[in-house]
C-alpha positions, 0 to 999 in steps of 0.5 A: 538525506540522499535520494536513496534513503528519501525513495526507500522512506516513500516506498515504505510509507506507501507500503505502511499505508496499504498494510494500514488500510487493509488492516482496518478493513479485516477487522470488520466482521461482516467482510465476505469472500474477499477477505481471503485476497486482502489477507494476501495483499497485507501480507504483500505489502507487510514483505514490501515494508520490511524489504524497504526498512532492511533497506534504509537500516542497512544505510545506517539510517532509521526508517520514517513511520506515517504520521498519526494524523495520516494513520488517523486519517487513514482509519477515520476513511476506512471507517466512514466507507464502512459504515453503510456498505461492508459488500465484497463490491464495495470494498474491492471499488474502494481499494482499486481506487487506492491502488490506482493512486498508488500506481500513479504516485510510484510511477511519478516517483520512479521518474524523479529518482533515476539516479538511485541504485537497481535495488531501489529501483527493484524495490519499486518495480515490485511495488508498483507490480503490487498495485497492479495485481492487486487492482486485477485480483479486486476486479472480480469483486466489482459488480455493475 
């Protein structure tokens, strides 16, 4: 597989993950004042799963889903953190700590693939963009 085509399948699982984990939270119904910014942030990362599919497919190859067992995971996580605190703080600490990895794992990732082509690279920029904007617009949620 080349390089382009396993970066685009990172960026777009990365991007899944994110649609995936936001998703569980919206559909709990005591979520307060910041399921408006969530609603924003799934949206962002659906454009980025579909930026990063067209991207494979136009390489004649088909995009790489999250495994169920991390899409499990991922549910089981949102679930547990749920359970006892569903406070706007509380959500917005959780999420801020999934971007702050994202951030880290797509700054390495751009690193390691410097020999794909600028469009690729775009396409992380606007990722690792993403994460950053997201942590800013979390922040007002956060309570000490």
């Amino acid at each position: 597989m080349s390089e382009e085509i396993e970066f685009l399948n990172y960026i777009y699982q990365n991007a899944q993950m994110g649609k995936e984990s936001i998703g569980h939270i919206l559909k709990n119904n005591d979520i307060g004042s910041i399921r408006d910014v969530l609603k924003e942030q799934r949206e962002d990362y659906v454009k980025i799963c579909n930026s990063a599919k067209s991207m494979i497919e136009r390489r004649k190859k088909k995009a790489k889903d999250i495994s169920v067992i991390s899409q499990i995971m991922t549910y089981m996580s949102v679930k547990s953190n749920l359970s006892e605190d569903t406070s706007d703080s509380h959500i917005a600490e959780m999420l801020i700590k999934g971007s702050g990895m994202g951030i880290e794992q797509i700054t390495k990732k751009i690193a390691e693939y410097k020999k794909v082509s600028k469009p690729v690279i775009n396409i992380a920029n606007r990722l690792l963009y993403l994460e950053e904007r997201n942590i800013d617009n979390l922040k007002k949620f956060v309570q000490n």
